[in-house]
C-alpha positions in Angstrom: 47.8 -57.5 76.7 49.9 -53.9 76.2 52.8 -54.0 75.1 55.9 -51.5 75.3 59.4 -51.4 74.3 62.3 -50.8 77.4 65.7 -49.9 77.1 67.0 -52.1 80.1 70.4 -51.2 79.8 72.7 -48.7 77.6 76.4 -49.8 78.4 77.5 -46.4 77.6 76.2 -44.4 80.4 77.0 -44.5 83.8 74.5 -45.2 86.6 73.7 -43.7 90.1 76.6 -45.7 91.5 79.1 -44.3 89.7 80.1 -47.6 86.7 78.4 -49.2 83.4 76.9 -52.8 82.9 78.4 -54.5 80.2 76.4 -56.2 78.3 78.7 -59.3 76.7 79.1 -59.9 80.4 75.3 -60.5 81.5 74.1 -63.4 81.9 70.8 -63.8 81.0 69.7 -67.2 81.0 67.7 -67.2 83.9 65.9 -64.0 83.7 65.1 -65.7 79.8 63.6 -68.4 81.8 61.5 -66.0 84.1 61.4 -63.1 82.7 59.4 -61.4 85.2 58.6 -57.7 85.1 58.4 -56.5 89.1 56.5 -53.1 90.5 59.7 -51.2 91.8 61.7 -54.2 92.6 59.2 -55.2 94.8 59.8 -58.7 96.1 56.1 -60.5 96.0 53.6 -62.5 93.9 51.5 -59.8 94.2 54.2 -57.3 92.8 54.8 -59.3 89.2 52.7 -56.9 86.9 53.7 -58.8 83.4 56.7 -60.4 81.8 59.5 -59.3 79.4 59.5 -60.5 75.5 62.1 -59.9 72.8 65.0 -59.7 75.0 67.7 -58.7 72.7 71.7 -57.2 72.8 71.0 -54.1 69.9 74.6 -52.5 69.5 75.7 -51.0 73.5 71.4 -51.4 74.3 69.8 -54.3 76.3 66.6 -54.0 75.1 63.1 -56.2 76.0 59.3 -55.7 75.4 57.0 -54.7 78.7 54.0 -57.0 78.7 51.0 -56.3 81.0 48.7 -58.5 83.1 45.6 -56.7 82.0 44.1 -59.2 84.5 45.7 -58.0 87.3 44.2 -54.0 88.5 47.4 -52.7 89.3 49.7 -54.2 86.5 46.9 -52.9 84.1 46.6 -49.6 85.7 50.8 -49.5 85.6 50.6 -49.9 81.5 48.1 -47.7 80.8 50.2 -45.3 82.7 53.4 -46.9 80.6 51.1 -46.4 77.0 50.4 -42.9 78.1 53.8 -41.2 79.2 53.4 -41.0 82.6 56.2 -44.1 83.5 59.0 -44.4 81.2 61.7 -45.5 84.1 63.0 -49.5 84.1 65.2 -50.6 86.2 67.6 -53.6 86.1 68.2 -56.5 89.4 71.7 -57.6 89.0 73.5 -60.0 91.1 77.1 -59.0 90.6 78.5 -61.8 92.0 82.0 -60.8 92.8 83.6 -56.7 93.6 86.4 -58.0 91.6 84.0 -57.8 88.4 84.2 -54.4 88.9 87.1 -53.2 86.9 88.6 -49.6 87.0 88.3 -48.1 83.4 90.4 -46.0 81.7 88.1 -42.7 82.9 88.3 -43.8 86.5 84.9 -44.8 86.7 83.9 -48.6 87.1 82.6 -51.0 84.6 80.7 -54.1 85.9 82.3 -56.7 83.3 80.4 -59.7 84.6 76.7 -60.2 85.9 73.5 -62.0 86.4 70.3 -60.6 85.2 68.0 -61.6 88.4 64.7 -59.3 87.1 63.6 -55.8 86.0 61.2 -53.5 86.6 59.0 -50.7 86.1 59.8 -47.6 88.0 58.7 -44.4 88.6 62.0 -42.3 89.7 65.0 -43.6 87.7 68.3 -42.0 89.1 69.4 -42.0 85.2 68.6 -43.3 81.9 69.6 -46.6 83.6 68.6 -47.4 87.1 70.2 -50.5 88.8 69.7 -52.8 92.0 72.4 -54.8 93.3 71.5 -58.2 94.9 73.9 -60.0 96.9 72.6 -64.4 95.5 73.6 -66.6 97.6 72.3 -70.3 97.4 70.0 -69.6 100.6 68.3 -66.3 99.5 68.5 -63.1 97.4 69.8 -60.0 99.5 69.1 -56.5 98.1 71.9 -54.1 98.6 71.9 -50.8 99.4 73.4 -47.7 98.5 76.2 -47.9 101.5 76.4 -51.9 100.5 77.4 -50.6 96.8 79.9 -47.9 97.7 81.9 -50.5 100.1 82.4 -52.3 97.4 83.4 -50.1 94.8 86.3 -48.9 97.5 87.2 -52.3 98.0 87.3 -52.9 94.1 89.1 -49.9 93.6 91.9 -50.9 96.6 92.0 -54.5 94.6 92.4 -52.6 91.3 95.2 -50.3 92.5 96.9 -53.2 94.3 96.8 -55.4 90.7 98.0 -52.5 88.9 100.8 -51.8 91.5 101.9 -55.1 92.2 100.6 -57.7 90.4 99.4 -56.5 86.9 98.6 -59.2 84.3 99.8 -59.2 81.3 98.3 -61.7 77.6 100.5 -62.7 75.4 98.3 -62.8 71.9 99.1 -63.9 67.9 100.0 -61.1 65.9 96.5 -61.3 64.2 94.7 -61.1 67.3 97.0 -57.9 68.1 95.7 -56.4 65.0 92.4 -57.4 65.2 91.9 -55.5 69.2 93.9 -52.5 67.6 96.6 -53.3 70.4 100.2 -52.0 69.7 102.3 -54.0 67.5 105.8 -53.5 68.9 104.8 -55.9 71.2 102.5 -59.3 71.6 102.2 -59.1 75.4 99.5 -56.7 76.6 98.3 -55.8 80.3 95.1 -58.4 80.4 92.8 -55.3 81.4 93.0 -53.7 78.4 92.7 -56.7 76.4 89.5 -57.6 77.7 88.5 -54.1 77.0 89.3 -53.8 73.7 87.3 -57.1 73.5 84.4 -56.0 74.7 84.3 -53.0 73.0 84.8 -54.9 69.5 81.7 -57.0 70.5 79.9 -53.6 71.1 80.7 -53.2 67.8 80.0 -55.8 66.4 76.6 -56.1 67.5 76.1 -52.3 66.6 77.4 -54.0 63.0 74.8 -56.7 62.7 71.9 -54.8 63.9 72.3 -52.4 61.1 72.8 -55.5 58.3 69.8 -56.7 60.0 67.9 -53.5 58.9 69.7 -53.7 55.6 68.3 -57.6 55.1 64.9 -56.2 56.6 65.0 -53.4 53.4 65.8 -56.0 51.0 63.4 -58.8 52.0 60.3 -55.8 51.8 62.0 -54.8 48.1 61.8 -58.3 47.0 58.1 -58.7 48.5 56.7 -55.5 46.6 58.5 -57.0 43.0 56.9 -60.0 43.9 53.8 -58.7 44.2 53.9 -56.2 41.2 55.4 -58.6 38.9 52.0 -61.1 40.2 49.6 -58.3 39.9 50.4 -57.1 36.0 50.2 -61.0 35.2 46.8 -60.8 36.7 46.1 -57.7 34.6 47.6 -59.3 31.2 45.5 -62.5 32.1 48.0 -64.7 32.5 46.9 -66.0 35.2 43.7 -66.8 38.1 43.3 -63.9 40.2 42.3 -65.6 43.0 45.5 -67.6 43.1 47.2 -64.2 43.6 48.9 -65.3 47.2 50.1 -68.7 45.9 51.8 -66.7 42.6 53.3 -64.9 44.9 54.9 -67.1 46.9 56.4 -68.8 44.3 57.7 -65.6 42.5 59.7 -65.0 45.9 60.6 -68.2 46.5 61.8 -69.3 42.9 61.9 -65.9 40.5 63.4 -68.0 37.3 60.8 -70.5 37.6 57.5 -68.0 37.8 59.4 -65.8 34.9 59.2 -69.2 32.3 56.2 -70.4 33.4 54.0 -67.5 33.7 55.6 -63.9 32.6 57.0 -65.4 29.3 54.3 -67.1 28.5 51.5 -65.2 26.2 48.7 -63.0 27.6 45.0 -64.9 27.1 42.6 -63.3 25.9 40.2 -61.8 27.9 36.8 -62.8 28.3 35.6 -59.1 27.6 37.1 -59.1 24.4 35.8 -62.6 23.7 32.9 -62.1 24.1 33.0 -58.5 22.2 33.9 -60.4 19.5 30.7 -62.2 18.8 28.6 -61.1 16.4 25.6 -62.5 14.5 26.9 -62.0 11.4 29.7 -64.7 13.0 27.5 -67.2 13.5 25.2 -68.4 10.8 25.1 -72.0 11.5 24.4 -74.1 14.1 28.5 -75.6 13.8 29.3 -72.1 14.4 27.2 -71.2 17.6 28.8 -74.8 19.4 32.1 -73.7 18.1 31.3 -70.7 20.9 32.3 -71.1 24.8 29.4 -70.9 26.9 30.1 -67.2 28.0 30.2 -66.3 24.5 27.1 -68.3 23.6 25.3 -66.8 26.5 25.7 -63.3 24.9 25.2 -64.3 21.6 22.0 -65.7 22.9 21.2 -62.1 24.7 22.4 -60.2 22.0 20.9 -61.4 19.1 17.6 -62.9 20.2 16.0 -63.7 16.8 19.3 -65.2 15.2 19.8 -67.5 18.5 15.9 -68.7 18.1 16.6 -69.3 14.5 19.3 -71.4 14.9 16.9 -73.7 16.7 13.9 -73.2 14.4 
């Protein structure tokens, strides 16, 4: 089966509907559970054209892998599009579940701070960099929602914003470390409940911005590591230290316990190769019968090769 890597979501941009996904705020567990890939948000059996692997939060990116039924005509015929260049639109299904998870933000635009990840799909048109459909979930059935559907409730989001700002704000009261840590003002330890959660998710953004790169940092190390481990096996190999075609299981145990390989192979000294064993015998070195047994069986073997009227005397 293909496969292909999708940005699904980018929290930083702003969709055709005028407000950003958050991405601490999805919840993903069932689309985890069926992860279905759809053709345009198509509704059907018939319209499920693969499934989505590696779903992962990378820094302000909700990211996934495209896999294609290369069973199915049109799912097949939709990746080789996908592989080629033609198709590079997704598109997310969200159930938002409430207009009052649509919070004002400080640009007056909206950010959806709390959502269900229903599907995604494949696309041919995105509006943006990231497409959405709205569904309405209710415990009877899944209703999409349209463009009109969307702006009524960003106006009645944005009359429930205004009136919570005007009338009934909420304020936090927070520890001084939790001030500092959300980079809140310190005169105070009571803060409008907006801009908390704001702050809050903007410290997870970074923090998940953090630990994808010490990820890659790890990933750099781990391949360092792997390369000593295999040098280090490799000249140990060459200094005849040690069987050749054990060279995996050497390995292994140089990355797993480094001390251990180092006094029980590296410091131990070099054997000498056969080569040079064998190089070694002469005829004049062997003169007796005592000597030729004192030989290994390689070596006798050349002696026996090499010096043809000695060998035959020896057993004369």
């Amino acid at each position: 089966m293909s496969r292909h890597k999708f940005t699904l979501n980018d929290e930083t941009k702003i969709n055709q509907f005028g407000f950003r996904v958050s991405n601490s705020g999805l919840d993903l567990e069932r689309f985890r559970a069926n992860p279905v890939i759809l053709d345009n948000h198509s509704n059907s059996n018939l319209s499920v054209i693969g499934r989505w692997e590696n779903i992962q939060i990378e820094g302000h990116l909700l990211t996934a892998e495209a896999v294609f039924d290369d069973a199915d005509p049109n799912a097949k015929e939709i990746g080789r599009k996908v592989a080629q260049g033609f198709i590079k639109g997704s598109s997310l299904g969200l159930n938002p579940y409430s207009m009052s998870n649509f919070v004002i933000a400080p640009d007056d635009t909206y950010d959806l701070v709390k959502s269900e990840v229903l599907e995604a799909s494949i696309v041919p048109i995105p509006n943006n960099a990231n497409a959405i459909k709205l569904y309405a979930a209710t415990e009877d059935s899944k209703k999409e929602l349209h463009a009109q559907d969307v702006s009524e409730i960003l106006l009645m989001a944005s009359d429930l914003s205004k009136f919570n700002l005007n009338n009934s704000m909420k304020k936090i009261t927070l520890n001084l470390s939790a001030v500092a840590a959300l980079g809140l003002p310190d005169n105070t330890l009571e803060h409008d409940e907006a801009l908390v959660n704001q702050k809050i998710i903007n410290l997870k953004s970074e923090l998940d911005a953090a630990n994808v790169k010490i990820k890659g940092f790890q990933d750099l190390e781990n391949d360092k590591k792997a390369k000593l481990s295999a040098d280090t096996v490799k000249a140990d190999i060459a200094a005849g230290k040690i069987d050749a075609t054990k060279e995996a299981d050497y390995i292994k145990l140089h990355a797993e316990f480094p001390d251990l390989y180092k006094s029980t192979v590296t410091d131990m000294p070099a054997k000498n190769k056969l080569g040079a064993q064998v190089a070694a015998v002469q005829s004049s070195d062997v003169k007796t019968m005592d000597d030729f047994e004192k030989l290994n069986l390689h070596a006798q073997l050349e002696f026996k090769n090499a010096n043809p009227d000695a060998y035959k005397a020896l057993f004369s």
